[in-house]
Structure formats: C-alpha cells, structure tokens
PDB file of N, H, CA, C and O in Angstrom:
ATOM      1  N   UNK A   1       5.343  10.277   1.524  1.00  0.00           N
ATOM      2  CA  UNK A   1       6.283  10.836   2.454  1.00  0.00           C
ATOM      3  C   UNK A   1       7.681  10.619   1.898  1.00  0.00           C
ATOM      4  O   UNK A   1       8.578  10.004   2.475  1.00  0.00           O
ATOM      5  N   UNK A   2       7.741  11.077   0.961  1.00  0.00           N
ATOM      6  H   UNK A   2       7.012  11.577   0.492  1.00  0.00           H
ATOM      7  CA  UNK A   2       9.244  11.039   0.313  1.00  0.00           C
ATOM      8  C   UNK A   2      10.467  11.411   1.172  1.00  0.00           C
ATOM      9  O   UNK A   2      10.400  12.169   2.139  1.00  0.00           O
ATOM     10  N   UNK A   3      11.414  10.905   0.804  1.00  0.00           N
ATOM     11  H   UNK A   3      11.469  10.288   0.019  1.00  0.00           H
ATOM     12  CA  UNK A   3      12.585  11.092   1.836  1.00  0.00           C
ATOM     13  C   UNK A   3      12.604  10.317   3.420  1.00  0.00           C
ATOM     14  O   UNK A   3      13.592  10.276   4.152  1.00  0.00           O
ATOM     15  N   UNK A   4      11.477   9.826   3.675  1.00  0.00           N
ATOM     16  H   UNK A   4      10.674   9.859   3.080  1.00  0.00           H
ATOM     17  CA  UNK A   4      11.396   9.779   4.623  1.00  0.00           C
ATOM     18  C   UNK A   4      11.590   8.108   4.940  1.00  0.00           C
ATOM     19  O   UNK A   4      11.279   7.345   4.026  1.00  0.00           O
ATOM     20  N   UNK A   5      12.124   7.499   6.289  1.00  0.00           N
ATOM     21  H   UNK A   5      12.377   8.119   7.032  1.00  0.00           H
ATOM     22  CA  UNK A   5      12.001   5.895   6.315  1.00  0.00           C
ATOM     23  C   UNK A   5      10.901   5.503   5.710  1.00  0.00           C
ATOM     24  O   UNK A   5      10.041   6.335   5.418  1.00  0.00           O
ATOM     25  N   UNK A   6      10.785   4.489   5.490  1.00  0.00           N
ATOM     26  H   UNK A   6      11.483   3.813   5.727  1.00  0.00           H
ATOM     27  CA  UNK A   6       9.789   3.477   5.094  1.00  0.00           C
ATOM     28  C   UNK A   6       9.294   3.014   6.526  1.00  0.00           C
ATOM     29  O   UNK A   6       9.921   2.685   7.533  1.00  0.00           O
ATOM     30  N   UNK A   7       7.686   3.126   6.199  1.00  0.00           N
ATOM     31  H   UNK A   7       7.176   3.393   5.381  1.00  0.00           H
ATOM     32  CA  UNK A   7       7.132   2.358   7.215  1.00  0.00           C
ATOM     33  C   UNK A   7       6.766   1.241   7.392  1.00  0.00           C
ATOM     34  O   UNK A   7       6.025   0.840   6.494  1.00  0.00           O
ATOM     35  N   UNK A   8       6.980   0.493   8.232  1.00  0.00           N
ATOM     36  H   UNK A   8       7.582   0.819   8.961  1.00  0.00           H
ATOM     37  CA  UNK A   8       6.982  -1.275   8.113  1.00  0.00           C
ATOM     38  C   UNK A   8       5.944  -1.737   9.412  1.00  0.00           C
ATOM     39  O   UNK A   8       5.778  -2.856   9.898  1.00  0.00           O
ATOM     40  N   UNK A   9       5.363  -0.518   9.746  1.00  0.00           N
ATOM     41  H   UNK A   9       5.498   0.391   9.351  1.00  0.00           H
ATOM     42  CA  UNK A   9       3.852  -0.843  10.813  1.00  0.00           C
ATOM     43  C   UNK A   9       3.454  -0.229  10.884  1.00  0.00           C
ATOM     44  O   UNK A   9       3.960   0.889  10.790  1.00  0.00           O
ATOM     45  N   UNK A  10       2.015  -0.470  11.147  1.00  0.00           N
ATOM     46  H   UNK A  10       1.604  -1.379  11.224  1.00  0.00           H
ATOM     47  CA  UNK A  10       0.929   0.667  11.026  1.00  0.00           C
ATOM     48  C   UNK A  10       1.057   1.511  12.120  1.00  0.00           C
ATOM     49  O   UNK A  10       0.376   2.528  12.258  1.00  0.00           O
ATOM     50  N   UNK A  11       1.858   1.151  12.863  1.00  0.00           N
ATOM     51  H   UNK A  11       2.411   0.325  12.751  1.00  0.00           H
ATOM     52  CA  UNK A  11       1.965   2.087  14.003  1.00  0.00           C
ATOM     53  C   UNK A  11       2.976   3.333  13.421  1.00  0.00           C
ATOM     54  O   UNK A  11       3.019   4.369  14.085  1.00  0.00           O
ATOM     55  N   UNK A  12       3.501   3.264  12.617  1.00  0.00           N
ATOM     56  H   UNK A  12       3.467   2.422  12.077  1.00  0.00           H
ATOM     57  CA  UNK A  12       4.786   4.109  12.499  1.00  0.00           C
ATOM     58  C   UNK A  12       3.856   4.908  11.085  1.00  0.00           C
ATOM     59  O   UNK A  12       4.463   5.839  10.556  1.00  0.00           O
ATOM     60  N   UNK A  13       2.806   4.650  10.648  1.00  0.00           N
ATOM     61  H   UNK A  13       2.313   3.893  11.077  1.00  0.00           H
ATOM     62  CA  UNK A  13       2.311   5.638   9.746  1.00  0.00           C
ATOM     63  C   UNK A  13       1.475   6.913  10.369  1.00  0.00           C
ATOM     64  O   UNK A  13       0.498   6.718  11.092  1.00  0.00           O
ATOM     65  N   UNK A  14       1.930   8.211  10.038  1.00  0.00           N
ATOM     66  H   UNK A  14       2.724   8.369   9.451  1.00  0.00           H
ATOM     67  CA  UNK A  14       1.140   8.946  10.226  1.00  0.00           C
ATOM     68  C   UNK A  14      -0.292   9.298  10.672  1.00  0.00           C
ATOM     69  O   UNK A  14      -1.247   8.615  10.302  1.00  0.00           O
ATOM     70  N   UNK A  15      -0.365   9.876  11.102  1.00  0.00           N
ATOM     71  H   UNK A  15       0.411  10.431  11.402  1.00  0.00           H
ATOM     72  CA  UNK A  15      -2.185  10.334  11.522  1.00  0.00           C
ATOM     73  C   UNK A  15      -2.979  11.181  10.372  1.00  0.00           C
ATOM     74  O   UNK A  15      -4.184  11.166  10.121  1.00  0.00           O
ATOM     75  N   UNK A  16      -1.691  12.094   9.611  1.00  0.00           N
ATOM     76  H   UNK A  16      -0.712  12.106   9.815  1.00  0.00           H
ATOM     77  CA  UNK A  16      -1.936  12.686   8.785  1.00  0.00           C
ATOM     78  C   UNK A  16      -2.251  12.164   7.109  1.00  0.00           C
ATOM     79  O   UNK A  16      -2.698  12.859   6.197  1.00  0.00           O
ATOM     80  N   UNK A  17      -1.844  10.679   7.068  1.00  0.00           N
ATOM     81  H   UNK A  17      -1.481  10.114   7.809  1.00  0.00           H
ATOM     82  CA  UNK A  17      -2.475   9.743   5.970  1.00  0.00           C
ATOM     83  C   UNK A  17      -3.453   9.380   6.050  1.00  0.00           C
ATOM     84  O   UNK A  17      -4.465   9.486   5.357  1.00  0.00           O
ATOM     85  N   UNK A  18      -3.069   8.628   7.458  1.00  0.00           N
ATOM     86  H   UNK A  18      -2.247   8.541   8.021  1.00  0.00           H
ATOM     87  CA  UNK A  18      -4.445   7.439   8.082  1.00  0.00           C
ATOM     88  C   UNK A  18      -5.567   7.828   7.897  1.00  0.00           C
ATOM     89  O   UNK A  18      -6.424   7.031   7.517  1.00  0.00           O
ATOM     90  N   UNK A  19      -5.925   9.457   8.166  1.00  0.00           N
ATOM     91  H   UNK A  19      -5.228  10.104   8.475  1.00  0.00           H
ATOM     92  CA  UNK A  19      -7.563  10.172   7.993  1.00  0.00           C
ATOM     93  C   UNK A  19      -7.525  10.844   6.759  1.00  0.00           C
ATOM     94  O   UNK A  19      -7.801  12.040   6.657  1.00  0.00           O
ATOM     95  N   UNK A  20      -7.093   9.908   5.527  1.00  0.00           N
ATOM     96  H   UNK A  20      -6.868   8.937   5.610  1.00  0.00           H
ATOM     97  CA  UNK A  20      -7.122  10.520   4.129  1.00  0.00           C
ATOM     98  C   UNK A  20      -6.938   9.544   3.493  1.00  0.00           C
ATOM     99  O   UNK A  20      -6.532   9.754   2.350  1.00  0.00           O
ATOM    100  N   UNK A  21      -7.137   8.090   3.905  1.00  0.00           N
ATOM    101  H   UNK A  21      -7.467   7.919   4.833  1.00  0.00           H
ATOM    102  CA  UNK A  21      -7.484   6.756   3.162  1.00  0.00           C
ATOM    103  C   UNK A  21      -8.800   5.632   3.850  1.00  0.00           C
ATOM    104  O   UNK A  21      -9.079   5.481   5.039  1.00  0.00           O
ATOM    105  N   UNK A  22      -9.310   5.093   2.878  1.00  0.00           N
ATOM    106  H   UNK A  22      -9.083   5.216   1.912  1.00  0.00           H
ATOM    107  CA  UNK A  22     -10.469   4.403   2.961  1.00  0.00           C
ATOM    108  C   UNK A  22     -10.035   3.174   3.545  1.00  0.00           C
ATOM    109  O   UNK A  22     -10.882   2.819   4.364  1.00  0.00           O
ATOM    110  N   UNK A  23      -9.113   2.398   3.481  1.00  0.00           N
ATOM    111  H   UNK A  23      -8.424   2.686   2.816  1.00  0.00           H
ATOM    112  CA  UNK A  23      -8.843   1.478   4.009  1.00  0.00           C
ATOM    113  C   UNK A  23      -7.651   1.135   4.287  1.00  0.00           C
ATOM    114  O   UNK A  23      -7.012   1.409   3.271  1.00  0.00           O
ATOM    115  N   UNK A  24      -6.823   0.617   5.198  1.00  0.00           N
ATOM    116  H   UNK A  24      -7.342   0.394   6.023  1.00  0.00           H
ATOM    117  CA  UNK A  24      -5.394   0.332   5.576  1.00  0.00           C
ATOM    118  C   UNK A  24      -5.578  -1.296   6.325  1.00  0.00           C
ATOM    119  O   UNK A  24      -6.079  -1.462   7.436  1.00  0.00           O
ATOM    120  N   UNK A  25      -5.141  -2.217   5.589  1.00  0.00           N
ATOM    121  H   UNK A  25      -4.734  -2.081   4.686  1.00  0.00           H
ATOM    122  CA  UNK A  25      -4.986  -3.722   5.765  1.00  0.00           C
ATOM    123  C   UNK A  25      -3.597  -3.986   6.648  1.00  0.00           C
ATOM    124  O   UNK A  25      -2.496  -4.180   6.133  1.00  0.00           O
ATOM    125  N   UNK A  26      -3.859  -3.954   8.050  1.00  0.00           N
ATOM    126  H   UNK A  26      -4.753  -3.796   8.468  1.00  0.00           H
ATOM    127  CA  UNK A  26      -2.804  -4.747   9.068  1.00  0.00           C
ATOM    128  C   UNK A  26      -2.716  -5.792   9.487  1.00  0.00           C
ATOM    129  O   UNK A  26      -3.551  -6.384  10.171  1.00  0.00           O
ATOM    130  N   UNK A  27      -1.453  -6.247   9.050  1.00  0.00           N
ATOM    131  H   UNK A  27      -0.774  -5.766   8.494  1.00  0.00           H
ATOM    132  CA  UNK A  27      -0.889  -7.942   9.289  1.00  0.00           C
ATOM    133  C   UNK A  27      -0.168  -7.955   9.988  1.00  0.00           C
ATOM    134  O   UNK A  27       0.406  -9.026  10.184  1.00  0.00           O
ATOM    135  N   UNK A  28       0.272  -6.584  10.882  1.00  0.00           N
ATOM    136  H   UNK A  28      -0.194  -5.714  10.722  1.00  0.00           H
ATOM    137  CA  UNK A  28       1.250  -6.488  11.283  1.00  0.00           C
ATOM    138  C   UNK A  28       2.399  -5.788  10.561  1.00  0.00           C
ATOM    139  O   UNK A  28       2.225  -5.040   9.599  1.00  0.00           O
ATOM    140  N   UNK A  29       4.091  -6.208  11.323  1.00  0.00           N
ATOM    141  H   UNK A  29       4.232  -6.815  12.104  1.00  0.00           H
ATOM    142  CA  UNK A  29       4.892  -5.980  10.889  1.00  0.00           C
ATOM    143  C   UNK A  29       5.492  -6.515   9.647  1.00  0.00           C
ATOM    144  O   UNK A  29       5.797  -7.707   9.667  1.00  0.00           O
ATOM    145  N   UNK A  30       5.749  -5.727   8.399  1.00  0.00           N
ATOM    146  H   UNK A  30       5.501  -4.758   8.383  1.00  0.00           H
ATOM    147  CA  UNK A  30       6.410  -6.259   7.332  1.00  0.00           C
ATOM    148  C   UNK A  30       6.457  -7.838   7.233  1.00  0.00           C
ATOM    149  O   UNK A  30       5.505  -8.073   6.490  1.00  0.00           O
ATOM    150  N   UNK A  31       6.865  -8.700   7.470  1.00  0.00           N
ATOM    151  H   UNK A  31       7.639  -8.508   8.074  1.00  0.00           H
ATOM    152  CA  UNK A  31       8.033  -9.732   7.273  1.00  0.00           C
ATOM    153  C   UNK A  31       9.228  -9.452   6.335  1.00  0.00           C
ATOM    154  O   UNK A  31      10.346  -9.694   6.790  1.00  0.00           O
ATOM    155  N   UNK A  32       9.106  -8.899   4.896  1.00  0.00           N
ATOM    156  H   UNK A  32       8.197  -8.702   4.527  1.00  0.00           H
ATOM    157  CA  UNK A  32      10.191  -8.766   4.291  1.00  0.00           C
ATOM    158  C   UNK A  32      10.770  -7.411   4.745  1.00  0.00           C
ATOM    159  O   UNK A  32      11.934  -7.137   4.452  1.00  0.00           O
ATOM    160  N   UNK A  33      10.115  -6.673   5.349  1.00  0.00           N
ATOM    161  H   UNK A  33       9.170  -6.895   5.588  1.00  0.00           H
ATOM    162  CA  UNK A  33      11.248  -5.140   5.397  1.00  0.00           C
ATOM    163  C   UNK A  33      11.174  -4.473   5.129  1.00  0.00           C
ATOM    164  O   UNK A  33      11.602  -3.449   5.661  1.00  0.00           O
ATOM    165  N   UNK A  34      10.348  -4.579   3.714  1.00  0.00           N
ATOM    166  H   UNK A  34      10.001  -5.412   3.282  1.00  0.00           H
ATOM    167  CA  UNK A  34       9.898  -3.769   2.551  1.00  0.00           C
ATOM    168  C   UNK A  34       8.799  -3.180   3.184  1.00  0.00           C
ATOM    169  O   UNK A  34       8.253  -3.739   4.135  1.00  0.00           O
ATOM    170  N   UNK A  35       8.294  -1.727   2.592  1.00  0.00           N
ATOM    171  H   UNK A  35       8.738  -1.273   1.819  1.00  0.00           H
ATOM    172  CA  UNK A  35       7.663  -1.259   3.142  1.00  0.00           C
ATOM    173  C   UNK A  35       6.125  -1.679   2.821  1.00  0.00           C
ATOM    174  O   UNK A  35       6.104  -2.662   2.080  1.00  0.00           O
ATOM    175  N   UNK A  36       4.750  -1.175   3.196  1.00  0.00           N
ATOM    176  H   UNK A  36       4.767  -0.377   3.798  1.00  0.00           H
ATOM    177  CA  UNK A  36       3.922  -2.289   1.918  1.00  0.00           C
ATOM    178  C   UNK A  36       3.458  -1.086   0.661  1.00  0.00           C
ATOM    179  O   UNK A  36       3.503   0.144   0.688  1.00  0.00           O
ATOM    180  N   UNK A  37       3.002  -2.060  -0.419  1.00  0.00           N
ATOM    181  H   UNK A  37       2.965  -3.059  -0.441  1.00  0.00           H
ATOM    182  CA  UNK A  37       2.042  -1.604  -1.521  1.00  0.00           C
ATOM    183  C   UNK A  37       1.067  -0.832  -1.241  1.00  0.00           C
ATOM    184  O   UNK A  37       0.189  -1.154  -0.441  1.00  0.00           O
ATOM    185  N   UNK A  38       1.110   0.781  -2.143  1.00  0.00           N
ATOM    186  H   UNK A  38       1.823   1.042  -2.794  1.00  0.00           H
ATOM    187  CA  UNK A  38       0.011   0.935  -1.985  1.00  0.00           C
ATOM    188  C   UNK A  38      -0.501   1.827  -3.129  1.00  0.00           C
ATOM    189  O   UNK A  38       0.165   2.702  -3.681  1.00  0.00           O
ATOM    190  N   UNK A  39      -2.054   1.417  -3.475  1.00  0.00           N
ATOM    191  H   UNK A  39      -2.596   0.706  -3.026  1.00  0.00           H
ATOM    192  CA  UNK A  39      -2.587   1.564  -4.461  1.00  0.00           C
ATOM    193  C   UNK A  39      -3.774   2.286  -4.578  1.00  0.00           C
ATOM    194  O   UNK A  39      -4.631   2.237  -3.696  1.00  0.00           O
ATOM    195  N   UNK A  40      -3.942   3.179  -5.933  1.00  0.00           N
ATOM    196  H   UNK A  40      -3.246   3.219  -6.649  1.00  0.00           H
ATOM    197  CA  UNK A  40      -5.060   4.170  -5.566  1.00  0.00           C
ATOM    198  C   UNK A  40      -5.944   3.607  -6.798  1.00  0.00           C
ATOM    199  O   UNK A  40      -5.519   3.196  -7.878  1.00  0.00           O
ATOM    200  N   UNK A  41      -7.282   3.696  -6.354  1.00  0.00           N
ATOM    201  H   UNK A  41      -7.627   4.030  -5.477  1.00  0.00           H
ATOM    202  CA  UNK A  41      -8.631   2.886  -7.066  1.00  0.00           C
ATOM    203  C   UNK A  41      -9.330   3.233  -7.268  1.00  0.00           C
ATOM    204  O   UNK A  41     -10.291   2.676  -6.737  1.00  0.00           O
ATOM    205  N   UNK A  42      -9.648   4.314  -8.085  1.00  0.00           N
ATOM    206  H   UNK A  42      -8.867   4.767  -8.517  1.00  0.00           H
ATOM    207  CA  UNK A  42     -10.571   5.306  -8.612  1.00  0.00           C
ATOM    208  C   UNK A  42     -11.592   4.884 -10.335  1.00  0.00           C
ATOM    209  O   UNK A  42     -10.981   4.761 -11.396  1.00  0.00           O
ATOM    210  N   UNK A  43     -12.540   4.790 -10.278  1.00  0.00           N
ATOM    211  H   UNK A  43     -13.036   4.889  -9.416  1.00  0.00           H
ATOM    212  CA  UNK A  43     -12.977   4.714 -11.231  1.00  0.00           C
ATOM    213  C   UNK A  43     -13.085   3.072 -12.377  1.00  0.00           C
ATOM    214  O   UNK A  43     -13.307   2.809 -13.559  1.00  0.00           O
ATOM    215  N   UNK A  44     -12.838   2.507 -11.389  1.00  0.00           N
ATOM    216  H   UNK A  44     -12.658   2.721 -10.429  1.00  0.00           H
ATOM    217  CA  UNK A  44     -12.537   1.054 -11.662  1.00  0.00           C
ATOM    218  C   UNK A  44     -10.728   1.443 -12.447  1.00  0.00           C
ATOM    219  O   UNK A  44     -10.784   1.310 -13.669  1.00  0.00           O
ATOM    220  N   UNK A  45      -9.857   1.696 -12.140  1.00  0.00           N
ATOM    221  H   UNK A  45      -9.812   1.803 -11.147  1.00  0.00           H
ATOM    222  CA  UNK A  45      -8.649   2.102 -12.601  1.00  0.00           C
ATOM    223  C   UNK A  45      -7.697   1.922 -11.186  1.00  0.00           C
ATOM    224  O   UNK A  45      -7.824   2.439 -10.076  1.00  0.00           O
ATOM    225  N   UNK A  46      -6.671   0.941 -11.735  1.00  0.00           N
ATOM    226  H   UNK A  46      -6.568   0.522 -12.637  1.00  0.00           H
ATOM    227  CA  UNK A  46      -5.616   0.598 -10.451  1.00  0.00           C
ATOM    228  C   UNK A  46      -4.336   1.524 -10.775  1.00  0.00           C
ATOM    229  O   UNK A  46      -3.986   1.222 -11.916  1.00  0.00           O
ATOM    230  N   UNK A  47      -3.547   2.455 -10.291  1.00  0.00           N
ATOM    231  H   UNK A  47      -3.831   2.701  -9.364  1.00  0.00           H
ATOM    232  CA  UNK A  47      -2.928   3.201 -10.039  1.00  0.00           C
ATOM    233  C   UNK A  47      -1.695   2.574  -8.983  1.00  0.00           C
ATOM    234  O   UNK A  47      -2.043   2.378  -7.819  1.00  0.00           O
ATOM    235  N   UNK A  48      -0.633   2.339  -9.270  1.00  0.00           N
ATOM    236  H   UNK A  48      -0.350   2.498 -10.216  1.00  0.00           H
ATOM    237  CA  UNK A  48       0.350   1.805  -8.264  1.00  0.00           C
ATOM    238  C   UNK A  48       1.254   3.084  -7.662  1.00  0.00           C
ATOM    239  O   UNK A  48       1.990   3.741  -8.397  1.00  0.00           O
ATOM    240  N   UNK A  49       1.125   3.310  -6.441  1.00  0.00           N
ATOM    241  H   UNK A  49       0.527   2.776  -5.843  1.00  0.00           H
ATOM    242  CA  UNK A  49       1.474   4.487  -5.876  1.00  0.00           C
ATOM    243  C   UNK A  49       3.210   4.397  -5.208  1.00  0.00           C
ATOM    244  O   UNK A  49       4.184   5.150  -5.218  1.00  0.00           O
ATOM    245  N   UNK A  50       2.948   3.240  -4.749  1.00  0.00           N
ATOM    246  H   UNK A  50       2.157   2.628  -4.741  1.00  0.00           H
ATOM    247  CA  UNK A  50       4.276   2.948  -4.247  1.00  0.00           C
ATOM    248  C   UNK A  50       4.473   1.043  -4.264  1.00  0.00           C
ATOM    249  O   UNK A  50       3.846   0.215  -3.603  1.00  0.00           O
ATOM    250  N   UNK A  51       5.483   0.848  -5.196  1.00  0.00           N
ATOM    251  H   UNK A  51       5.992   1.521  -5.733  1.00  0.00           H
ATOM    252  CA  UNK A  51       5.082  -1.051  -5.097  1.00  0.00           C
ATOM    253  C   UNK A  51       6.130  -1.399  -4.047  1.00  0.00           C
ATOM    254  O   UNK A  51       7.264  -0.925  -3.968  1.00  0.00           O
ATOM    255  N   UNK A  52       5.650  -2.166  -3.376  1.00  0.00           N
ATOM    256  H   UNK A  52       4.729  -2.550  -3.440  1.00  0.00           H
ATOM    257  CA  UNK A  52       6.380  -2.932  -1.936  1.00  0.00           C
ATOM    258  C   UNK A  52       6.167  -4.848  -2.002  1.00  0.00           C
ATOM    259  O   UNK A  52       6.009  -5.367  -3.107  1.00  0.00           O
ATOM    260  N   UNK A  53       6.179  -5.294  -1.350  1.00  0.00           N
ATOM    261  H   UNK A  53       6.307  -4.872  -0.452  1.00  0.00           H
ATOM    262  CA  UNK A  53       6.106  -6.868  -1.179  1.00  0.00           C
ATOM    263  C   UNK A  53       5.203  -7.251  -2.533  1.00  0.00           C
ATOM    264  O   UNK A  53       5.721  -7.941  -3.411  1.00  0.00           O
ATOM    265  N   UNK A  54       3.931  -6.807  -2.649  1.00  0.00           N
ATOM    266  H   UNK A  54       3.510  -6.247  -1.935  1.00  0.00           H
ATOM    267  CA  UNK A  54       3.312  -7.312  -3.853  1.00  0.00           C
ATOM    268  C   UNK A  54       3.285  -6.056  -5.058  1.00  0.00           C
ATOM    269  O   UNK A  54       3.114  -4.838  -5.014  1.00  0.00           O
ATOM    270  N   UNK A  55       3.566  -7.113  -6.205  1.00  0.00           N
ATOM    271  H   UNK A  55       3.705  -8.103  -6.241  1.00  0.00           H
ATOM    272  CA  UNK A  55       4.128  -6.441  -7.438  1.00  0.00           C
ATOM    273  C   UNK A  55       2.682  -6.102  -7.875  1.00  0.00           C
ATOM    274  O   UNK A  55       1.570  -6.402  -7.440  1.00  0.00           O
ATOM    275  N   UNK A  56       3.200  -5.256  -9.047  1.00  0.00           N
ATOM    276  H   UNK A  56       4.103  -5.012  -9.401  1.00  0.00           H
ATOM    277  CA  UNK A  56       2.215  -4.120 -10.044  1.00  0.00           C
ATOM    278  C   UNK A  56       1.544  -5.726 -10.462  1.00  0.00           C
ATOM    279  O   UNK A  56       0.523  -6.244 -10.012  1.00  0.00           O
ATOM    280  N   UNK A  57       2.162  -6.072 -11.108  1.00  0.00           N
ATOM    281  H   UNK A  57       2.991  -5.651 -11.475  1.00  0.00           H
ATOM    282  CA  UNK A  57       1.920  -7.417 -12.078  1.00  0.00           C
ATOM    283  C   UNK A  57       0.894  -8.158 -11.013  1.00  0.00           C
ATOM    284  O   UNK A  57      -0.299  -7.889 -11.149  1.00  0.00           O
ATOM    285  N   UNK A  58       1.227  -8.953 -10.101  1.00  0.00           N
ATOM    286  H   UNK A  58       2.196  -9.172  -9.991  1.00  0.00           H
ATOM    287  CA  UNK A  58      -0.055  -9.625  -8.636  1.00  0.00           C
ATOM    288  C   UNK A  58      -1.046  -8.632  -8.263  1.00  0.00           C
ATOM    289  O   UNK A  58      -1.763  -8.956  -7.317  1.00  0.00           O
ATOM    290  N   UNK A  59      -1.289  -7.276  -8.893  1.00  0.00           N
ATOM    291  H   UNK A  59      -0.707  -7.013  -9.662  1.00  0.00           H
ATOM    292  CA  UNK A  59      -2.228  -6.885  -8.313  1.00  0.00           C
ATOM    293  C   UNK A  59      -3.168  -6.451  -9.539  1.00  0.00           C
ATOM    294  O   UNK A  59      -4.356  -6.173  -9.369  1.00  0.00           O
ATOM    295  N   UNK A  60      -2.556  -6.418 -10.744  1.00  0.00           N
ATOM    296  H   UNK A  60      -1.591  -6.643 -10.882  1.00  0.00           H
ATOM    297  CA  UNK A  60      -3.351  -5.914 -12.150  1.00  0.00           C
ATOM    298  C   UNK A  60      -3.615  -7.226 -12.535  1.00  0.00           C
ATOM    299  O   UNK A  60      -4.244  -7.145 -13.590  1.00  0.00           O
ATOM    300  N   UNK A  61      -3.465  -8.352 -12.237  1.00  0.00           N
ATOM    301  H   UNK A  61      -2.954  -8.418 -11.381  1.00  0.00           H
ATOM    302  CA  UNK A  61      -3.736 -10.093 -12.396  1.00  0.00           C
ATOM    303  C   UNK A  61      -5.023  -9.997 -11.101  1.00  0.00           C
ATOM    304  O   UNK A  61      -6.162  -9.876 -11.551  1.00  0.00           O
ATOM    305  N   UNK A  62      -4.928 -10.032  -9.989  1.00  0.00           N
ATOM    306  H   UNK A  62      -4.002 -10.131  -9.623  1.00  0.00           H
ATOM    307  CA  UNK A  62      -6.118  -9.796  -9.377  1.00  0.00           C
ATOM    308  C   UNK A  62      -7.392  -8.743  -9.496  1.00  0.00           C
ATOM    309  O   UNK A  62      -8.426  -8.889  -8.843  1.00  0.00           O
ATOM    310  N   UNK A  63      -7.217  -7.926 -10.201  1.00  0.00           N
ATOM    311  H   UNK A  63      -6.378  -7.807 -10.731  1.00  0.00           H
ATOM    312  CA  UNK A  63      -7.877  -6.833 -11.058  1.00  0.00           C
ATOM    313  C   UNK A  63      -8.545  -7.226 -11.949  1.00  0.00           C
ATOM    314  O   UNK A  63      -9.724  -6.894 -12.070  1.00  0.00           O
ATOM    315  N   UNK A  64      -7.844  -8.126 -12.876  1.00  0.00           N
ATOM    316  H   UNK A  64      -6.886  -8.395 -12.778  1.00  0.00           H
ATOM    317  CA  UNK A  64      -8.541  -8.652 -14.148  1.00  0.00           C
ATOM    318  C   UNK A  64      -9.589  -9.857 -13.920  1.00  0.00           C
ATOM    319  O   UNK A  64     -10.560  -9.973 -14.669  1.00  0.00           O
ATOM    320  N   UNK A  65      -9.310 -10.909 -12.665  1.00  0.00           N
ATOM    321  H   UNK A  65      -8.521 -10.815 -12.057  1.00  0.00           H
ATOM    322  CA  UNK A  65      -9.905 -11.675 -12.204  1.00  0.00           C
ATOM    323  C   UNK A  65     -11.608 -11.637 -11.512  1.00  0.00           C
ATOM    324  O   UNK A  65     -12.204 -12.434 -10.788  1.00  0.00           O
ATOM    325  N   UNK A  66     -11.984 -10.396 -12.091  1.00  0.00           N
ATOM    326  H   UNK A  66     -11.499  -9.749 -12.679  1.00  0.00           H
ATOM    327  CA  UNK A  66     -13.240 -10.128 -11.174  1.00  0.00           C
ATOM    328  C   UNK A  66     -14.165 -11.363 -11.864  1.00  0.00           C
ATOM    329  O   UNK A  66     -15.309 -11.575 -11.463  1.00  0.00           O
TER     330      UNK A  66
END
C-alpha cells in the first residue's frame, strides 16, 4: 500500500490483504511505531517485502538456523 500510512495494528490493515496472506502474527500495537516486517516465503527463499522492527539480517540468521 504505497503512499499510504503505515499500519501499526492489525486492525488498521485492510480486508483486501488480510484474504491474500497465510498468516498475520498479532501482538498488538507496534511498540516502536514502526510499522511491522513483512516477508514473502516461497520455495524455501526469504524475500523481505517491507523491513520494520525486525531487520533483513534477524530474520536471514533465523532462516539459516533450521
């Protein structure tokens, strides 16, 4: 959703995402502000779509850890 605020709760994301992803992890609201990470996982291949609170780097380190 380019141009558009950042969403910082799952309440404020679309209907039109929500039923075009496999999973959406709620903790709630942000704490930092930032909007969150999100990542596409196809084929055993991590893809960083948009990086927010957790970096490219903390999530290709948990990747490698299998």
């Amino acid at each position: 959703m380019s141009g558009e605020e950042s969403k910082t709760s799952i309440q404020n994301i679309p209907d039109e995402i929500k039923k075009n992803v496999d999973l959406i992890v709620d903790e709630g609201k942000t704490k930092m502000g930032k909007a969150s990470t999100i990542i596409k996982l196809k084929n055993k291949k991590i893809e960083i779509l948009r990086e927010g609170p957790i970096t490219k780097e903390e999530i290709l380190k948990v990747g490698k850890e299998k």
